[in-house]
C-alpha positions in Angstrom: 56.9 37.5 99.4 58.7 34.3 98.1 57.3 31.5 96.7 59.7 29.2 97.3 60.7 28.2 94.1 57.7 27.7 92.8 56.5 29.2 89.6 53.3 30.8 89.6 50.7 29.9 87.0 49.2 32.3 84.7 45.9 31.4 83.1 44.4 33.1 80.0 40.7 35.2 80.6 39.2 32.8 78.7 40.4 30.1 80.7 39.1 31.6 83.5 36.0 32.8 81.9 35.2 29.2 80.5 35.7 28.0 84.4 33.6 30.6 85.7 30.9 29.7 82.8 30.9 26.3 83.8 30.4 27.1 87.6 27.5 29.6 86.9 25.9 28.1 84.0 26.6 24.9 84.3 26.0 24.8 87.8 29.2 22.7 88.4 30.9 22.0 91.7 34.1 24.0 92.6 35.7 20.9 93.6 35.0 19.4 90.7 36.5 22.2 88.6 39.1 22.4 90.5 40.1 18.4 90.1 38.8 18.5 86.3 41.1 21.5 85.6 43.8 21.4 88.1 43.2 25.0 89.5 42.9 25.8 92.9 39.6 26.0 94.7 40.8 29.1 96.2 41.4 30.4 92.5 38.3 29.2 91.1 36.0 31.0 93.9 38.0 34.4 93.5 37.4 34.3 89.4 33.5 33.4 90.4 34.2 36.4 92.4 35.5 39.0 89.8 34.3 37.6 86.7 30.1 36.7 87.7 
């Protein structure tokens, strides 16, 4: 699959930890994550996914 020149992102797990923290815990909105942290909604609901 090609991604069109487009580098993909690679996030540490405890940046995805902390996002998944502040989703559960915090009880903050995916949306908001997502426009606070600049990672895709997409993302964020698969790491609540794996990581919860």
């Amino acid at each position: 699959m090609f991604n069109h020149g487009k580098k993909q992102k690679s996030y540490t797990p405890e940046f995805k930890q902390q996002i998944v923290d502040l989703r559960i815990k915090a009880g903050k909105g995916i949306t908001e994550l997502s426009n606070e942290y600049g990672v895709p909604k997409g993302t964020i609901s698969t790491w609540v996914k794996l990581l919860s």
